[in-house]
N, C-alpha and C positions, 0 to 999 in steps of 0.2 A: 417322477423320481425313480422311479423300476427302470423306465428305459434308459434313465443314465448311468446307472448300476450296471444292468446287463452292459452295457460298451464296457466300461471299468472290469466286469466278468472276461468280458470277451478278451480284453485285453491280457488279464492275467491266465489265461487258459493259456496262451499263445507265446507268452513272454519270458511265464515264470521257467525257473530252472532248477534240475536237482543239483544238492552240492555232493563234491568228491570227500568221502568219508572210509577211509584206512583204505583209498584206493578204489571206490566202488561209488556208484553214486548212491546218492543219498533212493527212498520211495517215492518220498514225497517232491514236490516242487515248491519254490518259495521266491518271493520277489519282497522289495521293500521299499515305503515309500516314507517320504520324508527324512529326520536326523538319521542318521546312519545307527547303523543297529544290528552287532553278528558277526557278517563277514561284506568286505565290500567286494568282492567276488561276486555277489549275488545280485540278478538284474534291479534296477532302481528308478524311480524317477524322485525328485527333491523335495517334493510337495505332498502331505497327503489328502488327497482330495476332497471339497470340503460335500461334495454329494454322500460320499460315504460317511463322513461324521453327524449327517443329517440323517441318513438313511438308519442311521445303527442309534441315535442318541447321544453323541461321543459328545464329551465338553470339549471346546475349542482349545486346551491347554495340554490335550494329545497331541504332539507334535510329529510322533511316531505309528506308523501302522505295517508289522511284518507279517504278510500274506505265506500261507502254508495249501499244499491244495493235496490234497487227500483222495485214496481213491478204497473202495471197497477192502474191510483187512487190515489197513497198514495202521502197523502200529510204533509210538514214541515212545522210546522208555523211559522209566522213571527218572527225571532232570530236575532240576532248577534253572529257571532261566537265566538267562546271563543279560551280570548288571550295565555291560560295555558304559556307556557316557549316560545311562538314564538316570532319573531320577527315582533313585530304590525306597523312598520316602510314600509317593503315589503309586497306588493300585495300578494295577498291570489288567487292561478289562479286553477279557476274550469272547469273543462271539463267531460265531460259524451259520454260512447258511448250504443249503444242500443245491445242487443242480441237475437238472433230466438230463436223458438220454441225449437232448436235443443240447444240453449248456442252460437250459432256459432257469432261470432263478426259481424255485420254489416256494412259495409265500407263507403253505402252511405253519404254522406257530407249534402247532401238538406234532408233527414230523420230526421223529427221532434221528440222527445221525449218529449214532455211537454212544460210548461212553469213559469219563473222566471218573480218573481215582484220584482224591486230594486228602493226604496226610493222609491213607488207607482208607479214605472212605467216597464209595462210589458214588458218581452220580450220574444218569443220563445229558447228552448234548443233544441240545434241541436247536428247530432251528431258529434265529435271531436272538435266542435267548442270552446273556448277557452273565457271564460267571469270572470272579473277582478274583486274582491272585496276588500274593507276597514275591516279592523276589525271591524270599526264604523257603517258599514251601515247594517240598518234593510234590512234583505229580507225572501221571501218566494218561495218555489218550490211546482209543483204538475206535476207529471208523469202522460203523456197521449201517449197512444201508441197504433200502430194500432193492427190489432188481430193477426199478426205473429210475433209480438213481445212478447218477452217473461218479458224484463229487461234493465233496465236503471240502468249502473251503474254509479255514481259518483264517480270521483277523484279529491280529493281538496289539492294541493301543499302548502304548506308551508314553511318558514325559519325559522328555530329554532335561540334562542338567543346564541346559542353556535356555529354558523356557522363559524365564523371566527376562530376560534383554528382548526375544522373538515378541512376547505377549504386551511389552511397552510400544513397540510398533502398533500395534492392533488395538491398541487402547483399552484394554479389558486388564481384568484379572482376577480368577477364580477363585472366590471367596469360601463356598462350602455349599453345604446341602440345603434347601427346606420342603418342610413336610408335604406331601404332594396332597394330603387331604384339605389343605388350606388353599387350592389351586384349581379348584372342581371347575371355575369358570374357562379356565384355558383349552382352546380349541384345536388340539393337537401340537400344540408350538412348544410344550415346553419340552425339556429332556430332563427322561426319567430315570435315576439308578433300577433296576428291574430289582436288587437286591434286598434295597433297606426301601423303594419307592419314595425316595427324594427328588427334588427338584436341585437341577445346581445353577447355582446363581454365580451373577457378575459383577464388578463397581467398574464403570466408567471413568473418565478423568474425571468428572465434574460429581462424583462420587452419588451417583445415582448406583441403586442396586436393579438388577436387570437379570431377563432370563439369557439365554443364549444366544436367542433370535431380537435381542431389542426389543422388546418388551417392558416396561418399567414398572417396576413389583412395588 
């Protein structure tokens, strides 16, 4: 699963782009994949790939993933994200992981990358670590990384408003959370909110309840 991340990595080192802002580009670099999301200016591929929604935990009903690539310093000021066609109803789930000198993914979990202020209150950016947002809530980021660090990249999930036509294709559809302590037998398969440590489930057509990966709960 790492080595098909790292290509997905590689890819976004290489692709993404900063945007022109009052004439200037932007620090950081961003690409975006799946429903469109921003500005279509920004490089894209249509799909977001379903390694990284494995790799991060993501419920298959993120249709959206806008990449940010960060480098030592740079800092976002305080915003609201913008609602373009999502759906402002479902969490907005942001996660960032760090990369060496070399690009190479880092895996450690306790590896700081910076830190978020949300409604004035701060909190460290870890890496794979998994933090919740409102469309409504003001925040701010700034990358702080140690010297073998190269890069902080962000991935910000989102639901587009046309999810539900997409998710009848696929035959699922996201029902809600359950408690991960009733789940101790599952062997890494399920996906977990890191926040509330739920489990998010599915219904089937034939209205089986299920985890992500097909599993039947």
């Amino acid at each position: 699963m790492v080595n098909e991340i790292q290509k997905i990595v590689d890819m976004l080192i290489k692709e993404s782009k900063p945007k022109m802002f009052r004439g200037k580009p932007t620090n950081r670099k961003m690409f975006n994949f799946g429903s469109e999301y921003y500005d279509n200016k920004i490089p894209s591929e249509k799909k977001v790939p379903d390694e990284l929604k494995k790799y991060f935990d993501i419920p298959k009903e993120y249709n959206n993933c806008f990449v940010n690539v960060y480098k030592n310093n740079d800092l976002i000021g305080l915003h609201k994200d913008k609602k373009g066609n999502m759906n402002i109803n479902k969490k907005i789930i942001s996660v960032n992981i760090g990369l060496n000198k070399d690009n190479i993914i880092e895996t450690d979990k306790n590896l700081k990358l910076g830190w978020m202020e949300i409604n004035k209150k701060k909190i460290d950016i870890y890496n794979k670590k998994k933090i919740f947002l409102d469309y409504e809530t003001p925040h701010r980021a700034k990358t702080k990384i140690k010297d073998n660090i190269q890069y902080r990249i962000n991935f910000t999930f989102r639901v587009s408003q046309n999810y539900e036509e997409e998710s009848d294709n696929e035959g699922l559809i996201f029902i809600g959370w359950r408690p991960q302590t009733r789940i101790n037998e599952c062997k890494g398969c399920d996906m977990i909110c890191e926040e509330c440590e739920n489990l998010a489930l599915y219904m089937d057509k034939n209205r089986k309840v299920i985890n992500p990966y097909g599993n039947v709960w």
